[in-house]
C-alpha positions, 0 to 999 in steps of 0.5 A: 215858264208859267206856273198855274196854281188851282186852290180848291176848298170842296162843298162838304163830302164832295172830296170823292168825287173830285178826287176821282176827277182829277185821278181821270184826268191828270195823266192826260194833261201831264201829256199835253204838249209844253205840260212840264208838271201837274200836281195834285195835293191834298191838305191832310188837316182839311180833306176838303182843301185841295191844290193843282200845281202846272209848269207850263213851257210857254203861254200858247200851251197853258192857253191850249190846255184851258181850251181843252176837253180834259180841262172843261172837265176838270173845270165842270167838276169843280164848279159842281163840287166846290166853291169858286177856285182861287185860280193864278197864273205866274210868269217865271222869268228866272229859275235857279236851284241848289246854287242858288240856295248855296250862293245865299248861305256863302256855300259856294 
């Protein structure tokens, strides 16, 4: 699994019109072959920092999500809107959940 995070900080009084980008686009890229999630938040003290979170399947589907129109888009807007985006890409080679947090705390 890839996990794609996309820290946004908006040019003054852009939060709108990005938002509204996002909004257009976001359900399409959640429908994106190998897509497990995307996220879109909004810092609640600073409006102007935004944050997109996707879980990717695997490498070949993030990487056809970045060739895409919907990301194109999404891309454009925030290089008219925003200053540059901080932009990551993690590997995950293990996942756990509650078992994990219960294995840790001698809950098991």
């Amino acid at each position: 699994m890839i996990i794609n995070t996309i820290k946004i900080k908006l040019l003054p009084d852009k939060s709108k019109e990005l938002s509204q980008t996002i909004f257009a686009v976001i359900d399409s890229i959640r429908k994106e072959k190998g897509c497990l999630s995307y996220n879109f938040y909004q810092d609640r003290e600073d409006e102007n920092n935004l944050l997109l979170i996707g879980e990717w399947d695997m490498q070949e589907d993030l990487d056809n999500h970045l060739r895409s129109t919907t990301f194109s888009v999404l891309r454009g807007a925030m290089n008219l809107l925003s200053t540059p985006p901080e932009i990551k890409f993690n590997v995950v080679s293990y996942k756990a959940g509650t078992e994990a947090l219960k294995a840790a705390r001698g809950e098991l």
